[in-house]
N, C-alpha and C positions, 0 to 999 in steps of 0.2 A: 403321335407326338405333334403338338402345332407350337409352332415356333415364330411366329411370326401373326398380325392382329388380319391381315390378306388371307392366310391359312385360314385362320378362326372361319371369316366372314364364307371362306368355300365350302367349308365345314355344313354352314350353317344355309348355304345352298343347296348342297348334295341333300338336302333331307336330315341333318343332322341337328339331333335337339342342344340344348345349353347345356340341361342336365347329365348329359352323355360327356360331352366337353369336359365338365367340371368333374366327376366320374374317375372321365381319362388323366386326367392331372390328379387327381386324389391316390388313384391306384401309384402312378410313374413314383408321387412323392414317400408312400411306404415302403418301394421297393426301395428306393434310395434315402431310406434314414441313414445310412451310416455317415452321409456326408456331413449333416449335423447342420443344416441349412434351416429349415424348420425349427423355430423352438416353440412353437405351436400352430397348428394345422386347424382354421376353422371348420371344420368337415359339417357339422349343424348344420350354422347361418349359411354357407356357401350352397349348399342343398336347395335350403327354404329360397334364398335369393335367385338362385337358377331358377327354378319353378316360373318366381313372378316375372324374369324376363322373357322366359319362353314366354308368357300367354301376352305379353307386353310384343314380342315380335309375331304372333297370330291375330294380334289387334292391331296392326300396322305402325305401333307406337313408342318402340325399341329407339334407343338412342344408338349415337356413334360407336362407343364401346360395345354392344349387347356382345355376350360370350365372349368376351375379353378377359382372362383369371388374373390378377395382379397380388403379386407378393408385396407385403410390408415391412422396411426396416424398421427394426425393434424401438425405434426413437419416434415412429409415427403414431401419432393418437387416433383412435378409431371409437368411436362410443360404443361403451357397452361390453368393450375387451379389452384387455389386460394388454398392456404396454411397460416394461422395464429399462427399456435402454440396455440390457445384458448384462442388470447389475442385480444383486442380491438384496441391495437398497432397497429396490420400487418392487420388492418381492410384492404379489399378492394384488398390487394396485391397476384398477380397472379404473380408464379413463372416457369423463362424464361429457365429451364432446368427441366431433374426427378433425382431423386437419380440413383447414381450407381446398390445402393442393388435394385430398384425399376426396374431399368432399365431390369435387367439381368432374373427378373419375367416376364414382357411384352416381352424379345425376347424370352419367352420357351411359351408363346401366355396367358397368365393368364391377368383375365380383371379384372381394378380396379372400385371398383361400388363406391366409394365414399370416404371421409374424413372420420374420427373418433372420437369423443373429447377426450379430454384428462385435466390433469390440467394444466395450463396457464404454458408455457415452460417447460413442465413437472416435475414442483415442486409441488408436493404432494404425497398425501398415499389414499387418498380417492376419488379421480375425484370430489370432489367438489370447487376448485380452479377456473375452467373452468370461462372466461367473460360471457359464454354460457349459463350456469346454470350447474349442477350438472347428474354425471350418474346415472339409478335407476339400482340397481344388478336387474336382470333378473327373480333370484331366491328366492327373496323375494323383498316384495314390501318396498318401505322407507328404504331400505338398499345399504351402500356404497357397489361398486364394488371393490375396491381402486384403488391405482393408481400408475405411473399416468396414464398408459394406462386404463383407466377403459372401453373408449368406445371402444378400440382393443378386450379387453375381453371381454365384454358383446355381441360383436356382433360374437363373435366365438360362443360361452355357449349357446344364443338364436337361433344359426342356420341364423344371417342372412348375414353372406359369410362365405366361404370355410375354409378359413384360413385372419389369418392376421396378419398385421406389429406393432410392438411397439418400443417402446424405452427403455434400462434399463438403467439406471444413481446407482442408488442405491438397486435395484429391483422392480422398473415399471414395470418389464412385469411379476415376479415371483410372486411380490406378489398379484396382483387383477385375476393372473390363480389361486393362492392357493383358493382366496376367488369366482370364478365363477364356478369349477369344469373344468374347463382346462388345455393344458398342454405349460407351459411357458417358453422359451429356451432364454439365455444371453450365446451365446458364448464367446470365448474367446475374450478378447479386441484388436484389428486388424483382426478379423479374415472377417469379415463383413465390407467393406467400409462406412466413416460415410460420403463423399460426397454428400450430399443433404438433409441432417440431420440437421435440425436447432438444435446449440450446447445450451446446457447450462451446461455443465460444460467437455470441450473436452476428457479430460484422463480418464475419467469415462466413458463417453456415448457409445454406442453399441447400435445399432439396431437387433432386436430380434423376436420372432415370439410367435403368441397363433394358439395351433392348435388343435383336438380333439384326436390325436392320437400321437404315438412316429413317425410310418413311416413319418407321410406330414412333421413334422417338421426339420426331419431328411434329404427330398428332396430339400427342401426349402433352409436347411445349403448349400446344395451341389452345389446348385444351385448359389445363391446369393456369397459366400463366396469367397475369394482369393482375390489376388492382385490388385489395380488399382492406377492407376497414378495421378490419381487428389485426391489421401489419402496416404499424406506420413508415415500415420502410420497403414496403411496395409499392412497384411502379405503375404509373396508368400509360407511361410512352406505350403507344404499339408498337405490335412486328412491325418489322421494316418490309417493306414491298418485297415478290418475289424476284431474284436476281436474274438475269442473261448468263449463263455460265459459258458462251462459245467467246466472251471477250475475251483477251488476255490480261494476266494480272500479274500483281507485282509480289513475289511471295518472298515473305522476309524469315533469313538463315542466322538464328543468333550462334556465333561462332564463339561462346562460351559455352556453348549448349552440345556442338557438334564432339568438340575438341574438350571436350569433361574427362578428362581420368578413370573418371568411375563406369565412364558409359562403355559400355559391352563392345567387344570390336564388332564381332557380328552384326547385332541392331543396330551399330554407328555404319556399316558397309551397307547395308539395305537399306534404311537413310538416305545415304550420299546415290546410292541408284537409281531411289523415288526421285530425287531433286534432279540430277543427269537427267529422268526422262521428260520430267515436267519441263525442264531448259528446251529439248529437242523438240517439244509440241507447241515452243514458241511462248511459255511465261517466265518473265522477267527475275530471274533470281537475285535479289538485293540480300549480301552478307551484311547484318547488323552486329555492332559490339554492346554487349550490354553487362558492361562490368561490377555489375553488384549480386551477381549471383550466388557468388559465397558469405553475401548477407540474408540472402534470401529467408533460407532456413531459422538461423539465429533469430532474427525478426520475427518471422511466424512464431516463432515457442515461445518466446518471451510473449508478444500480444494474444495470444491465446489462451495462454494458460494462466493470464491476470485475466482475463471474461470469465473462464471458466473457474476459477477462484470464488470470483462472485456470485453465477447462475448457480454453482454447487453446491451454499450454503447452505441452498432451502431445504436439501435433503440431513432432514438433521435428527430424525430418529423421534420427533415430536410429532408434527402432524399429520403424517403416513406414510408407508412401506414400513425397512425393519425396523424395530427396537430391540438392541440387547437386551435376552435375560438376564444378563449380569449387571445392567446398570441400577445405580439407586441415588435418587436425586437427580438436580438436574443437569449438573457438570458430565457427570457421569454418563446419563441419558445422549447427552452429545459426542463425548470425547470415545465412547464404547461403541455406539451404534453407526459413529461415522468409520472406524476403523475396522470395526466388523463387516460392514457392510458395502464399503468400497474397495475395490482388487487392486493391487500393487501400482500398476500405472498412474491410475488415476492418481490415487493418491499423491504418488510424483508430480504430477501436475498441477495439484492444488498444491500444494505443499512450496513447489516451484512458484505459480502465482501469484502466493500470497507474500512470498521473499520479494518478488519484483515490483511489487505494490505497496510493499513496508518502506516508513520512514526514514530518508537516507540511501535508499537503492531506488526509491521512483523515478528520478529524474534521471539515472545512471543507464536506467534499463527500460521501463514502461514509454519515459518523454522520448528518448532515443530512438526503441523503436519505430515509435508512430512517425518518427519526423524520416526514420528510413525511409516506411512505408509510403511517404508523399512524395518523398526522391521517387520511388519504383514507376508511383500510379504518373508522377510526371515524363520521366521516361519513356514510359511505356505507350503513354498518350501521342508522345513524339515519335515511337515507331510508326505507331500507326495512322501519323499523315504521310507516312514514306511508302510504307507495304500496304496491302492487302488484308493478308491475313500470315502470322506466323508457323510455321513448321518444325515441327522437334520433335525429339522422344517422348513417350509418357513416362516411362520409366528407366534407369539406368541397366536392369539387368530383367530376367525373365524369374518367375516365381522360385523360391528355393525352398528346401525343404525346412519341415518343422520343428523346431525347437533348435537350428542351424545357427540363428542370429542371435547372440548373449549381448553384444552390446549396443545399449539404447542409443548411443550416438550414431551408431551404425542405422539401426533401424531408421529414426529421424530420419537420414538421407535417402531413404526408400524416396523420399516426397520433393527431391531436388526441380526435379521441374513442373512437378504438380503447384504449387505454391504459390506458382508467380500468378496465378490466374485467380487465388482468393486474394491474395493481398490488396488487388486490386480492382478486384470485380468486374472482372473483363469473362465473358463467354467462351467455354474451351470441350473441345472432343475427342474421344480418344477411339479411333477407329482400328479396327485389326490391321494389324501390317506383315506380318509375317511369321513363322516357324522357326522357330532356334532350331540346332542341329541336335541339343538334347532334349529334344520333342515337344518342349512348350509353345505358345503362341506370347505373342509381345504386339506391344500398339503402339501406331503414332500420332501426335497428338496437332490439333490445330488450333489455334489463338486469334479470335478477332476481336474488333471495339465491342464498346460497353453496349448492350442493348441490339445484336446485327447478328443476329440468331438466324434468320434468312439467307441472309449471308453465311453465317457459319456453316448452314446447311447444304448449300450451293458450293462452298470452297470443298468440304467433306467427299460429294458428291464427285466433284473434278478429280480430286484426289484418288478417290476409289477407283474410279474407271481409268484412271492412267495406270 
């Protein structure tokens, strides 16, 4: 099992071909279908692809990636394979481009072994949204991975590819790494092209990565990130220079974050131990207040689910994926094939979107929100002339089991502190932190400015080693 792109590379010293690599990962992932992480395994193309990098790294002309295996979320467009987002909708539809971010993986020679589930357009906290069925976590049995990346994560955590791709909207990819024992990167918002990123909710989305370590994730930004023309809201700012990490910093403690209700006593005690020891090694612990955190949520579901109102019209049972057998005409054609064809959630969400977008409730709900959301991104702008970088939980409790959680409101709150980081488009990590006593792993998370990825890497880094 290689678990790490260093592994690969010794692999690939020891006398170790690609195709052997790819092999080893194909064999790990049939043994482990029951997880339900794969919803399709390119076992072909990955074959034919291995071949030309072997002879590509016997001609001395292998890129960064060569025998790299990358999984893809079900919302990533890849040419020439089938993409659904984990809906019944996009049944059947094979997509005629690959993502930018995707793209820029295969020209450093990284091979894609397959699809990934996820929940249906990546609305959810727990991958059980999926048309598909539901992810099993890896590391206990009957337990959610969350989501929505849950099958990004589980197939990093289980070892069955190297690295892989997710989505963060609200923290999809921070929080099912807080709950698989992985490490979970939402760059900054533009920093990563979302060209081939099936949206659901545009100003929010970011594609992200789950990896076992800080470096792969770190090569992978480097890699993928920067400007492209078919995403006009991709950035051309560079990385920021490499940091000095032996300075001391200023690390900022929101104490509606620590002192939340919801959050676990345990992950609140390890917390408060991580921050004790980083005080003793001599960095400056600044308690910040940051009292709109019980807007947070409210905010986000209201502006998301008017984007995603909109981006979901196009699936409308006319110009591809499903169409009802039962419809006739063209009302029919729409009102049959969108209700057949999207899973309960979703539907909530449009349904919800389009309420908060209707005449009379815009300004009550949609204009409100957004004017939250400038309260947040100003706020938040003003911690970080005071701190460093932020510290908190990723998630409030550790994974639970499946089918546990009936009420949606409840769910929603899976994402209390994942959130403040799309609202605003600030750069956020979620790194393992420790072991609940009922055998799960849980993560903490770090928050810095817009664009300071370098940084982020470097504060991660600090972190770890204390």
């Amino acid at each position: 099992m290689f678990r790490s792109i260093s592994e690969i590379k010794e692999a690939l010293l020891s006398g170790k071909s690609v195709l052997e690599i790819a092999q080893n990962y194909l064999e790990l992932i049939e043994k482990n279908k029951s997880l339900n992480a794969f919803l399709e395994v390119f076992s072909e193309t990955v074959i034919v692809e291995a071949k030309k990098v072997d002879d590509k790294i016997a001609n001395g002309t292998a890129g960064k990636l060569a025998g790299v295996v990358v999984g893809i979320k079900d919302n990533i467009c890849y040419k020439n394979h089938k993409v659904s987002a984990s809906s019944k909708i996009l049944e059947g539809f094979e997509s005629i481009y690959t993502a930018t971010a995707l793209q820029r993986l295969l020209d450093e020679d990284a091979l894609v072994i397959g699809r990934l589930n996820c929940d249906e357009f990546a609305m959810g906290s727990s991958n059980e949204n999926s048309a598909f069925g539901p992810v099993e976590n890896n590391l206990k049995e009957n337990y959610v991975p969350g989501g929505s990346s849950g099958g990004s994560a589980v197939a990093v955590s289980a070892g069955l590819c190297t690295v892989s791709l997710g989505s963060d909207t609200g923290g999809s990819v921070r929080q099912p790494a807080s709950w698989t024992n992985t490490y979970g990167l939402k760059p900054t918002y533009g920093r990563i092209s979302r060209y081939g990123l099936i949206a659901y909710a545009s100003s929010f989305d970011q594609i992200g990565t789950f990896t076992n370590n800080l470096e792969d994730a770190k090569l992978l930004l480097e890699i993928m990130g920067g400007k492209d023309e078919m995403d006009s809201t991709s950035s051309s700012i560079p990385m920021s220079s490499e940091l000095n990490t032996n300075d001391k910093k200023r690390i900022g403690i929101i104490k509606e974050c620590i002192d939340h209700p919801g959050l676990d006593s345990e992950i609140k005690e390890n917390l408060k131990t991580k921050i004790e020891v980083l005080k003793a090694a001599g960095h400056q612990i600044i308690e910040l207040s940051f009292p709109y955190l019980d807007y947070i949520v409210p905010a986000y579901y209201v502006l998301t689910t008017a984007e995603a109102s909109s981006n979901l019209s196009r699936f409308d049972g006319v110009h591809y994926g499903y169409r009802s057998p039962q419809a006739v005409g063209v009302d029919q054609t729409y009102v049959k094939s969108r209700t057949e064809g999207f899973g309960p959630e979703v539907k909530r969400r449009i349904m919800t979107g389009t309420f908060v977008l209707s005449h009379g409730y815009y300004d009550a709900y949609y204009t409100k929100a957004q004017k939250v959301r400038r309260v947040l991104k100003n706020k938040t702008d003003e911690m970080f002339e005071q701190v460093d970088f932020l510290l908190m939980p990723t998630t409030p409790t550790t994974a639970f089991e499946m089918n546990s959680v009936k009420d949606t409101i409840q769910m929603y709150l899976q994402d209390i502190f994942t959130v403040h980081a799309n609202l605003t488009g600030n750069p956020a990590i979620s790194l393992p932190l420790g072991q609940h006593s009922n055998g799960l792993p849980y993560g903490i998370q770090i928050m810095t400015d817009r664009f300071k990825e370098n940084e982020l890497f470097a504060y991660a880094n600090l972190v770890e080693k204390i």
